[in-house]
N, C-alpha and C positions, 0 to 999 in steps of 0.2 A: 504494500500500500504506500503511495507519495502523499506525503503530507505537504500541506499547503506553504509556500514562505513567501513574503511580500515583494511585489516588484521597487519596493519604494527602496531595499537594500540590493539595488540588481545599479550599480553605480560606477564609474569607471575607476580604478584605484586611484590613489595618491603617488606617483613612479616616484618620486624623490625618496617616498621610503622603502618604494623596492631596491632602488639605489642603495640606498643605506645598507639595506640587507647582505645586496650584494658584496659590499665593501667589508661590512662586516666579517663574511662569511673567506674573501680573503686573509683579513686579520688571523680567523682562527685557526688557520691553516700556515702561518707563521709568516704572511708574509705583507709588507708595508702596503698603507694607502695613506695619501694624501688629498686631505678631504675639501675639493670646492665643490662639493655637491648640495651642501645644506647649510640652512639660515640658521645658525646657532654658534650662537658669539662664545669667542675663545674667552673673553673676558669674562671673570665670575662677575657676581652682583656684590654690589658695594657692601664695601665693612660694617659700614653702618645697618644694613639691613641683615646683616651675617647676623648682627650682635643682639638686634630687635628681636628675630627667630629665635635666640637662645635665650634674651631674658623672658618672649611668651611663655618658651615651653618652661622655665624652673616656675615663673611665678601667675600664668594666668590656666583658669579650668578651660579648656582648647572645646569647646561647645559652639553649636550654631551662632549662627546671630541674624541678624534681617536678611531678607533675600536679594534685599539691593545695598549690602555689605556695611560695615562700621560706618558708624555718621560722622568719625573724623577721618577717615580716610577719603570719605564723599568731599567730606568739606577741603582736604587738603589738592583732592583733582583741582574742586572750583576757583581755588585761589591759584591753581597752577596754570586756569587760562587765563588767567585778569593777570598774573606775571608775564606768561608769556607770549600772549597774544594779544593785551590789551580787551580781553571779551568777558564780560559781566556773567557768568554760569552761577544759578543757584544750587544749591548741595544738594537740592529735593528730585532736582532733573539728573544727577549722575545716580548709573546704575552698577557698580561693581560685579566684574562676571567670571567666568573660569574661564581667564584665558578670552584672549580675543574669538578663540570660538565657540564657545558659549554666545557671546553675545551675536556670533553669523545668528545661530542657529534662532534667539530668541528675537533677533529684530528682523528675519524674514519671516518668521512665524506668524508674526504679530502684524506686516505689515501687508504681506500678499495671500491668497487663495489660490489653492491647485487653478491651473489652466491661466492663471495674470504671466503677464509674459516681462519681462525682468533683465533689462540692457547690459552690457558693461564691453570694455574691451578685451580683444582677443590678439595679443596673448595678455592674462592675467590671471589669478591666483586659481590655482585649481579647484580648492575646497568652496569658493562662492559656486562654481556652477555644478559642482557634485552635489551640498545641502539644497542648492535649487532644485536641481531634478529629484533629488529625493524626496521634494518634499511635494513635486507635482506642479512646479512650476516652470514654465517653458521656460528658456535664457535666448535673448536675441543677441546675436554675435554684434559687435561693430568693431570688425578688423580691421586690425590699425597699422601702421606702417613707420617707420625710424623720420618721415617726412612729417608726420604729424606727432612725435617722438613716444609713438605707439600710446598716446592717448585719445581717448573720447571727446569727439569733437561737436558742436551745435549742430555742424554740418550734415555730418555723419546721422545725427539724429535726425533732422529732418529729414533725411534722404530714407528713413524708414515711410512704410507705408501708412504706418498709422503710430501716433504715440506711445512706449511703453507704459508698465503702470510702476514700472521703477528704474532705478539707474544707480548701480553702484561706480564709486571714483576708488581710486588708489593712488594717493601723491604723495610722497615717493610710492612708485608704482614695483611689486612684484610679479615677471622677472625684470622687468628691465630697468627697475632703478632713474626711472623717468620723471618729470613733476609739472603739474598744471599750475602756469602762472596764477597772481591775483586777478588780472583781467579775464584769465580764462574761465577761471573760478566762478567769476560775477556773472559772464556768458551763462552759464550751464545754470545754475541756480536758478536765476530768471527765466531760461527754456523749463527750468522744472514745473517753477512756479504758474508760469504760462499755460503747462499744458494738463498741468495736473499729476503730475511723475513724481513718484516718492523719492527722495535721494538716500543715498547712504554713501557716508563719504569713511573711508576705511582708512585713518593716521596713523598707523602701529608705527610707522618708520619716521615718525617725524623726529627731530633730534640729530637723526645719521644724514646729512644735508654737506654737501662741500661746494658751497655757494649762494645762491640767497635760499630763505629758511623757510620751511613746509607752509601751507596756506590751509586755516582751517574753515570749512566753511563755512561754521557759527559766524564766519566776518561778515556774512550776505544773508544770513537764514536762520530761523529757529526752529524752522522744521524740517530740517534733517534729522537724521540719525548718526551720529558720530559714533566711530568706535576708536578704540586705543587700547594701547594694553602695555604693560611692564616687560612684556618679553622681548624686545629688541633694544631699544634707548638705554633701557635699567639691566639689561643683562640679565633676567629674572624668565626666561624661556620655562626651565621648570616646576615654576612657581604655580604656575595657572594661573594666573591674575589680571585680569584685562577691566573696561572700563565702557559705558555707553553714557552718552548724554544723548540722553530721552525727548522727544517733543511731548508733550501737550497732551497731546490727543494721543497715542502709545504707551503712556506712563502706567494706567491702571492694567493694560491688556499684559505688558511685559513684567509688571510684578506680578500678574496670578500665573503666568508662562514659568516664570525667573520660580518661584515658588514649588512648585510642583516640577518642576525637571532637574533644577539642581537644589533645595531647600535654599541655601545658599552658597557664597566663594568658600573658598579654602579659606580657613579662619587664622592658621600661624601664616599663611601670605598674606594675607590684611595687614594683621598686625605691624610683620614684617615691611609690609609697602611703605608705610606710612615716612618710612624714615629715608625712602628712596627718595624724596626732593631734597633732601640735604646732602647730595651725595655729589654736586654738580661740578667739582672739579676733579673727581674719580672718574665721574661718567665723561665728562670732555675729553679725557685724557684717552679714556678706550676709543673718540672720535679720531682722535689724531693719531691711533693706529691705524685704522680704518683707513684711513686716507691714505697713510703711506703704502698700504697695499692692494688700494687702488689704482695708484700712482703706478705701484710696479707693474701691476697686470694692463694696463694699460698703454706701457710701454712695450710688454715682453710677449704679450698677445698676440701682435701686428706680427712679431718677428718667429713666431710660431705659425706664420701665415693663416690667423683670425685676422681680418680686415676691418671687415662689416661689425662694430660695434656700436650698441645705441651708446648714449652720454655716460653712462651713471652717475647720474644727478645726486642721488640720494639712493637709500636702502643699499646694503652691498652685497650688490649683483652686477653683473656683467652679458649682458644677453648678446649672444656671436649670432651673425649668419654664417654658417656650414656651408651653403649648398654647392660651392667650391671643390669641398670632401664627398658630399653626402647626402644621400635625398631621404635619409633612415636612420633618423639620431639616435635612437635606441641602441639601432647595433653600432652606432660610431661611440659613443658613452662606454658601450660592450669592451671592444674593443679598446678603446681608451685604457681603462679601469688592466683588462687584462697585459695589456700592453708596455702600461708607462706607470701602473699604478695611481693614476690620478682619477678621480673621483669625480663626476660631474653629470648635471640635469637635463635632460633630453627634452627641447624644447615644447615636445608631444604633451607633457606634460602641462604648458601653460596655454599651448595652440594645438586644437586637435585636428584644425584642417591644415595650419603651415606650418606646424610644428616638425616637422620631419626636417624642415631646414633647418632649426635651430638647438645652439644651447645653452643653458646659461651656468656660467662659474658663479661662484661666491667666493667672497675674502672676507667672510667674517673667522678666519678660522686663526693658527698661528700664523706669526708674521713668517716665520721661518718654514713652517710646510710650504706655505702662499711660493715664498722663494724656490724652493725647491721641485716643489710642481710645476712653476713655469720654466725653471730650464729644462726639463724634462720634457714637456711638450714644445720649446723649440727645436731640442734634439732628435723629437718622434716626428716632427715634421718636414726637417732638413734630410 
Protein backbone atom coordinates (compact mmCIF):
# COMPACT_ATOMS: atom_id res chain seq x y z
CA UNK A 1 0.00 0.00 0.00
CA UNK A 2 1.56 4.00 -0.91
CA UNK A 3 0.79 6.17 1.41
CA UNK A 4 -0.17 9.53 0.63
CA UNK A 5 2.99 12.40 1.01
CA UNK A 6 2.39 16.02 0.16
CA UNK A 7 3.34 17.76 -3.04
CA UNK A 8 3.99 20.88 -1.13
CA UNK A 9 7.53 18.90 0.09
CA UNK A 10 8.05 17.75 -3.77
CA UNK A 11 10.68 21.07 -3.85
CA UNK A 12 13.97 21.59 -5.62
CA UNK A 13 16.87 21.04 -3.16
CA UNK A 14 19.17 23.78 -1.72
CA UNK A 15 22.66 22.52 -4.18
CA UNK A 16 24.83 24.74 -2.00
CA UNK A 17 24.26 22.19 0.69
CA UNK A 18 24.66 19.27 -1.51
CA UNK A 19 27.97 21.11 -2.09
CA UNK A 20 28.64 21.19 1.22
CA UNK A 21 28.10 17.52 1.47
CA UNK A 22 30.17 16.95 -1.03
CA UNK A 23 33.14 18.64 0.22
CA UNK A 24 32.52 17.31 3.36
CA UNK A 25 32.51 13.86 2.22
CA UNK A 26 36.08 14.75 0.63
CA UNK A 27 37.22 15.81 4.18
CA UNK A 28 36.49 12.46 5.52
CA UNK A 29 38.35 10.68 3.29
CA UNK A 30 41.59 12.70 4.28
CA UNK A 31 41.72 14.84 1.88
CA UNK A 32 41.71 19.18 1.65
CA UNK A 33 38.84 21.51 0.53
CA UNK A 34 38.82 24.85 0.22
CA UNK A 35 35.72 26.34 0.84
CA UNK A 36 34.19 29.35 -1.59
CA UNK A 37 31.13 27.44 -1.64
CA UNK A 38 29.15 28.98 1.21
CA UNK A 39 27.88 32.09 3.14
CA UNK A 40 29.38 31.46 6.45
CA UNK A 41 31.64 33.86 7.84
CA UNK A 42 35.08 32.79 9.16
CA UNK A 43 34.63 35.24 11.66
CA UNK A 44 33.16 34.09 15.15
CA UNK A 45 30.48 36.42 16.78
CA UNK A 46 31.75 39.08 18.81
CA UNK A 47 33.18 38.68 22.40
CA UNK A 48 30.78 40.59 23.62
CA UNK A 49 27.93 38.27 22.65
CA UNK A 50 30.27 35.17 23.45
CA UNK A 51 30.19 36.48 27.00
CA UNK A 52 26.19 37.57 27.10
CA UNK A 53 25.59 33.49 26.11
CA UNK A 54 27.56 32.40 29.01
CA UNK A 55 26.27 34.93 31.65
CA UNK A 56 22.39 33.75 30.36
CA UNK A 57 23.01 30.29 30.77
CA UNK A 58 24.94 30.55 34.61
CA UNK A 59 22.21 33.15 35.77
CA UNK A 60 18.85 33.24 33.73
CA UNK A 61 15.94 30.20 33.64
CA UNK A 62 16.43 29.66 29.47
CA UNK A 63 12.24 29.43 29.07
CA UNK A 64 10.03 30.94 26.25
CA UNK A 65 9.35 34.29 26.07
CA UNK A 66 6.97 36.27 23.42
CA UNK A 67 6.78 35.12 20.15
CA UNK A 68 7.96 38.31 18.68
CA UNK A 69 11.17 37.97 21.16
CA UNK A 70 12.42 40.07 24.25
CA UNK A 71 11.14 43.66 24.35
CA UNK A 72 14.78 44.81 24.80
CA UNK A 73 16.05 43.31 22.18
CA UNK A 74 12.93 44.60 19.97
CA UNK A 75 13.77 47.95 21.37
CA UNK A 76 17.50 47.67 20.61
CA UNK A 77 16.78 46.61 16.59
CA UNK A 78 14.50 50.10 16.78
CA UNK A 79 17.18 52.28 17.81
CA UNK A 80 19.49 50.60 15.44
CA UNK A 81 17.41 52.10 12.54
CA UNK A 82 17.20 55.63 13.89
CA UNK A 83 21.22 55.07 14.38
CA UNK A 84 21.76 53.80 11.20
CA UNK A 85 19.60 54.81 8.88
CA UNK A 86 18.04 57.84 10.39
CA UNK A 87 14.28 55.95 10.22
CA UNK A 88 11.91 56.24 13.34
CA UNK A 89 10.96 52.00 13.87
CA UNK A 90 8.79 51.43 16.80
CA UNK A 91 9.63 48.38 19.08
CA UNK A 92 5.88 47.09 18.71
CA UNK A 93 6.47 46.63 14.80
CA UNK A 94 9.90 44.44 15.17
CA UNK A 95 9.40 40.93 15.18
CA UNK A 96 12.39 38.65 16.23
CA UNK A 97 12.54 35.22 14.27
CA UNK A 98 14.62 32.17 13.80
CA UNK A 99 16.99 33.19 11.65
CA UNK A 100 16.13 35.12 8.65
CA UNK A 101 14.17 32.10 7.62
CA UNK A 102 11.69 31.80 9.97
CA UNK A 103 10.60 35.12 9.06
CA UNK A 104 10.63 33.91 4.77
CA UNK A 105 8.47 31.46 5.90
CA UNK A 106 6.16 33.74 8.38
CA UNK A 107 5.97 36.92 6.01
CA UNK A 108 4.87 34.93 2.84
CA UNK A 109 2.53 33.01 4.85
CA UNK A 110 0.94 35.98 6.17
CA UNK A 111 1.10 37.82 3.00
CA UNK A 112 0.06 35.61 -0.15
CA UNK A 113 -2.53 32.69 -0.84
CA UNK A 114 -1.77 29.49 -2.95
CA UNK A 115 -2.04 30.57 -6.70
CA UNK A 116 -0.91 34.92 -5.96
CA UNK A 117 1.85 34.93 -8.07
CA UNK A 118 5.06 36.59 -6.33
CA UNK A 119 8.06 38.57 -8.57
CA UNK A 120 11.71 38.64 -7.73
CA UNK A 121 14.99 38.38 -9.79
CA UNK A 122 16.53 35.52 -11.35
CA UNK A 123 19.30 34.70 -10.21
CA UNK A 124 18.43 35.06 -6.45
CA UNK A 125 18.29 33.21 -3.25
CA UNK A 126 17.05 29.87 -3.79
CA UNK A 127 15.16 29.33 -0.59
CA UNK A 128 12.40 32.49 -1.56
CA UNK A 129 11.37 30.55 -4.49
CA UNK A 130 11.49 26.90 -2.91
CA UNK A 131 9.14 28.21 0.60
CA UNK A 132 7.12 29.86 -2.54
CA UNK A 133 6.37 26.81 -4.34
CA UNK A 134 5.88 25.17 -1.36
CA UNK A 135 3.70 26.88 -0.03
CA UNK A 136 1.54 27.06 -3.43
CA UNK A 137 2.56 30.10 -4.79
CA UNK A 138 3.48 30.73 -8.37
CA UNK A 139 7.05 32.86 -8.57
CA UNK A 140 7.40 35.06 -11.71
CA UNK A 141 10.95 35.16 -12.83
CA UNK A 142 12.28 38.75 -13.82
CA UNK A 143 15.63 37.66 -15.34
CA UNK A 144 18.14 39.92 -14.94
CA UNK A 145 21.28 40.52 -16.46
CA UNK A 146 25.02 42.14 -15.09
CA UNK A 147 23.47 45.29 -17.45
CA UNK A 148 20.91 45.99 -15.05
CA UNK A 149 23.42 44.52 -12.34
CA UNK A 150 21.07 41.57 -12.09
CA UNK A 151 18.59 43.44 -10.27
CA UNK A 152 14.65 44.03 -10.59
CA UNK A 153 13.84 46.77 -12.51
CA UNK A 154 10.26 49.07 -12.94
CA UNK A 155 10.98 48.16 -16.40
CA UNK A 156 11.11 44.69 -16.07
CA UNK A 157 7.93 44.87 -14.18
CA UNK A 158 5.83 46.51 -16.30
CA UNK A 159 6.86 44.52 -19.13
CA UNK A 160 4.82 41.70 -17.11
CA UNK A 161 1.40 41.00 -18.29
CA UNK A 162 -0.40 41.91 -15.41
CA UNK A 163 0.93 43.14 -11.93
CA UNK A 164 2.31 40.61 -9.36
CA UNK A 165 0.79 40.43 -5.92
CA UNK A 166 4.29 40.79 -4.44
CA UNK A 167 7.98 41.49 -5.18
CA UNK A 168 10.70 40.42 -3.02
CA UNK A 169 14.40 42.95 -3.22
CA UNK A 170 17.68 41.64 -2.07
CA UNK A 171 20.35 44.66 -1.65
CA UNK A 172 23.05 43.43 -1.39
CA UNK A 173 21.67 40.95 -3.51
CA UNK A 174 22.56 36.89 -3.08
CA UNK A 175 24.47 35.41 -5.45
CA UNK A 176 25.63 38.21 -6.92
CA UNK A 177 26.47 40.61 -4.39
CA UNK A 178 24.69 43.56 -6.30
CA UNK A 179 22.67 46.66 -4.68
CA UNK A 180 19.63 48.86 -5.76
CA UNK A 181 20.56 52.51 -5.48
CA UNK A 182 18.31 55.03 -3.30
CA UNK A 183 16.77 56.38 -6.58
CA UNK A 184 16.12 52.81 -7.59
CA UNK A 185 14.77 52.01 -4.36
CA UNK A 186 12.00 55.08 -4.57
CA UNK A 187 11.33 53.75 -8.20
CA UNK A 188 10.00 50.38 -7.00
CA UNK A 189 8.34 51.25 -3.98
CA UNK A 190 6.09 53.78 -5.60
CA UNK A 191 5.51 50.84 -8.65
CA UNK A 192 4.48 48.96 -5.60
CA UNK A 193 2.47 51.28 -4.13
CA UNK A 194 0.84 52.02 -7.49
CA UNK A 195 -0.17 48.92 -8.31
CA UNK A 196 -0.89 47.33 -5.25
CA UNK A 197 2.32 44.73 -4.81
CA UNK A 198 3.34 43.61 -1.49
CA UNK A 199 7.02 44.36 -1.11
CA UNK A 200 9.41 42.49 0.85
CA UNK A 201 12.72 43.81 0.91
CA UNK A 202 15.29 41.07 2.33
CA UNK A 203 18.67 43.39 4.23
CA UNK A 204 20.46 40.28 5.88
CA UNK A 205 23.61 41.74 4.02
CA UNK A 206 23.45 45.17 4.97
CA UNK A 207 26.76 46.06 6.92
CA UNK A 208 29.17 43.84 4.31
CA UNK A 209 28.96 47.03 1.66
CA UNK A 210 32.44 48.22 0.00
CA UNK A 211 31.16 51.47 -1.04
CA UNK A 212 28.12 53.48 -0.59
CA UNK A 213 26.00 51.73 2.37
CA UNK A 214 22.76 49.40 1.89
CA UNK A 215 19.29 51.35 1.30
CA UNK A 216 16.59 50.27 3.54
CA UNK A 217 13.36 50.77 2.32
CA UNK A 218 11.53 51.90 5.54
CA UNK A 219 13.36 55.24 3.77
CA UNK A 220 10.17 55.20 1.06
CA UNK A 221 7.55 52.97 2.84
CA UNK A 222 5.96 51.51 5.89
CA UNK A 223 4.44 48.90 4.24
CA UNK A 224 6.81 46.67 3.54
CA UNK A 225 8.07 43.85 5.03
CA UNK A 226 11.70 44.07 6.15
CA UNK A 227 13.76 41.21 7.06
CA UNK A 228 17.22 41.20 8.65
CA UNK A 229 18.91 38.87 10.70
CA UNK A 230 22.34 38.58 12.81
CA UNK A 231 23.74 35.89 10.65
CA UNK A 232 25.93 37.73 8.20
CA UNK A 233 26.88 41.41 9.78
CA UNK A 234 27.13 39.93 13.47
CA UNK A 235 28.63 36.72 12.42
CA UNK A 236 25.93 34.99 14.41
CA UNK A 237 24.85 32.26 11.36
CA UNK A 238 24.34 29.61 14.06
CA UNK A 239 22.46 31.45 16.31
CA UNK A 240 19.15 31.42 14.47
CA UNK A 241 18.31 34.90 15.19
CA UNK A 242 16.92 37.04 12.46
CA UNK A 243 14.48 40.01 12.76
CA UNK A 244 11.19 41.60 10.67
CA UNK A 245 9.69 44.98 10.87
CA UNK A 246 6.05 44.32 10.44
CA UNK A 247 3.57 46.71 8.70
CA UNK A 248 0.38 47.41 10.04
CA UNK A 249 -2.00 45.58 8.60
CA UNK A 250 0.43 42.00 9.15
CA UNK A 251 1.35 42.49 12.66
CA UNK A 252 -1.69 40.55 14.25
CA UNK A 253 -1.66 37.80 11.37
CA UNK A 254 2.30 37.12 11.94
CA UNK A 255 2.16 36.84 15.61
CA UNK A 256 -0.66 34.16 15.62
CA UNK A 257 1.73 32.59 12.55
CA UNK A 258 5.08 33.46 14.78
CA UNK A 259 3.11 31.75 17.80
CA UNK A 260 2.00 28.42 16.70
CA UNK A 261 5.01 27.51 14.21
CA UNK A 262 7.83 28.54 16.37
CA UNK A 263 6.22 29.52 20.03
CA UNK A 264 9.03 31.60 19.98
CA UNK A 265 13.24 32.68 18.93
CA UNK A 266 15.91 30.91 20.59
CA UNK A 267 15.98 32.53 23.88
CA UNK A 268 20.10 32.23 24.84
CA UNK A 269 20.35 34.05 21.10
CA UNK A 270 18.14 36.83 22.21
CA UNK A 271 19.67 37.21 25.09
CA UNK A 272 22.94 36.89 23.53
CA UNK A 273 21.97 39.50 20.55
CA UNK A 274 21.39 42.17 22.53
CA UNK A 275 24.82 42.91 23.18
CA UNK A 276 25.72 42.47 19.32
CA UNK A 277 25.25 46.56 18.62
CA UNK A 278 28.15 47.18 20.96
CA UNK A 279 30.26 45.10 19.15
CA UNK A 280 30.83 47.74 16.04
CA UNK A 281 34.59 47.85 15.95
CA UNK A 282 34.89 43.89 16.09
CA UNK A 283 32.25 43.76 13.48
CA UNK A 284 34.11 46.50 11.03
CA UNK A 285 37.11 44.96 11.48
CA UNK A 286 35.71 41.39 10.07
CA UNK A 287 34.44 44.03 7.07
CA UNK A 288 38.00 44.92 6.22
CA UNK A 289 38.71 41.23 5.83
CA UNK A 290 36.19 40.84 3.66
CA UNK A 291 37.29 43.34 1.53
CA UNK A 292 40.67 42.31 1.32
CA UNK A 293 39.47 39.15 -0.01
CA UNK A 294 37.54 40.47 -2.23
CA UNK A 295 40.12 42.52 -3.47
CA UNK A 296 42.17 39.35 -4.06
CA UNK A 297 39.56 37.28 -5.89
CA UNK A 298 38.87 39.97 -7.87
CA UNK A 299 42.14 40.25 -9.07
CA UNK A 300 43.18 36.60 -9.36
CA UNK A 301 39.64 35.46 -10.87
CA UNK A 302 40.35 37.33 -14.29
CA UNK A 303 43.71 35.49 -14.26
CA UNK A 304 42.13 32.04 -13.67
CA UNK A 305 40.32 33.05 -16.95
CA UNK A 306 36.64 34.01 -14.99
CA UNK A 307 36.07 37.25 -16.89
CA UNK A 308 32.52 37.93 -16.63
CA UNK A 309 32.03 39.20 -13.02
CA UNK A 310 29.11 41.02 -11.69
CA UNK A 311 30.56 44.12 -9.17
CA UNK A 312 30.33 42.63 -5.65
CA UNK A 313 28.89 45.58 -4.22
CA UNK A 314 28.13 44.03 -1.01
CA UNK A 315 27.32 40.42 0.50
CA UNK A 316 30.58 38.32 -0.23
CA UNK A 317 29.84 36.62 -3.26
CA UNK A 318 31.29 36.72 -6.57
CA UNK A 319 28.98 35.42 -9.28
CA UNK A 320 31.24 34.37 -12.63
CA UNK A 321 29.96 33.68 -16.14
CA UNK A 322 31.29 30.16 -17.07
CA UNK A 323 29.97 29.76 -20.32
CA UNK A 324 33.55 30.14 -21.63
CA UNK A 325 34.18 26.42 -19.66
CA UNK A 326 30.69 25.22 -19.56
CA UNK A 327 27.18 25.18 -20.28
CA UNK A 328 26.70 22.43 -16.92
CA UNK A 329 27.87 24.08 -13.69
CA UNK A 330 27.15 21.38 -11.79
CA UNK A 331 29.49 19.08 -13.36
CA UNK A 332 32.04 22.06 -13.62
CA UNK A 333 31.67 22.75 -9.60
CA UNK A 334 32.05 18.57 -9.93
CA UNK A 335 34.95 18.63 -11.24
CA UNK A 336 36.38 21.79 -9.76
CA UNK A 337 35.93 20.28 -6.01
CA UNK A 338 37.51 16.90 -7.51
CA UNK A 339 40.17 18.45 -9.38
CA UNK A 340 41.76 21.59 -7.52
CA UNK A 341 39.88 20.87 -4.20
CA UNK A 342 38.15 24.18 -4.37
CA UNK A 343 34.64 24.38 -3.40
CA UNK A 344 32.08 26.38 -5.20
CA UNK A 345 28.16 27.01 -6.02
CA UNK A 346 26.62 26.13 -9.27
CA UNK A 347 24.94 28.92 -10.45
CA UNK A 348 21.68 26.29 -11.20
CA UNK A 349 21.22 26.92 -7.92
CA UNK A 350 20.36 30.63 -7.87
CA UNK A 351 19.01 30.47 -11.81
CA UNK A 352 17.27 27.59 -12.97
CA UNK A 353 16.96 28.54 -16.44
CA UNK A 354 20.65 30.29 -16.96
CA UNK A 355 22.14 28.90 -14.26
CA UNK A 356 24.03 26.24 -16.01
CA UNK A 357 26.39 29.30 -17.10
CA UNK A 358 27.18 30.38 -13.85
CA UNK A 359 29.00 30.24 -10.40
CA UNK A 360 29.35 31.83 -7.61
CA UNK A 361 32.57 31.97 -5.20
CA UNK A 362 32.38 33.22 -1.72
CA UNK A 363 35.13 34.97 0.51
CA UNK A 364 33.46 34.94 3.43
CA UNK A 365 35.61 32.11 4.56
CA UNK A 366 39.72 32.34 5.78
CA UNK A 367 41.61 34.85 4.24
CA UNK A 368 44.39 32.29 3.62
CA UNK A 369 42.15 29.20 2.19
CA UNK A 370 40.53 32.44 -0.09
CA UNK A 371 44.53 32.75 -1.08
CA UNK A 372 45.09 29.48 -1.72
CA UNK A 373 42.17 28.57 -3.65
CA UNK A 374 42.67 31.15 -6.10
CA UNK A 375 46.12 30.16 -7.01
CA UNK A 376 44.88 26.90 -7.49
CA UNK A 377 42.31 27.67 -9.89
CA UNK A 378 44.70 29.85 -11.89
CA UNK A 379 46.91 26.94 -12.20
CA UNK A 380 43.63 24.59 -13.02
CA UNK A 381 43.14 26.82 -15.73
CA UNK A 382 46.45 27.75 -17.21
Amino acid sequence: MTLKSSKRGQVPPFIVMDVMRAAEERERAGEQVLHLEVGQPATRAPSKVIEAAHDALNTDVIGYTNAFGIWELRQAIADHYDATYGVTVDPEAVAVTTGSSGAFVLSFMAAFDPGDRVALASPGYPAYRNILTGLGVEVVDLPTTLEDNFQPTVARLQALDTPPDGLILASPSNPAGTMISPKEMEALVVYCHKNGVRLISDEIYHGITYGAPGVTALSHTQDAIIINSFSKYFSMTGWRLGWMIVPDDLHRTIECLAQNLFISPPTIAQQAGLAAFDCRDELEANIRQYARSRELLLDKLPQAGFTRLAPAEGAFFIYADVSEFTDDSREFCRRMLAETGVAATPGVDFDPTRGARFVRFSFAGDEGEIAEAADRLITWGS
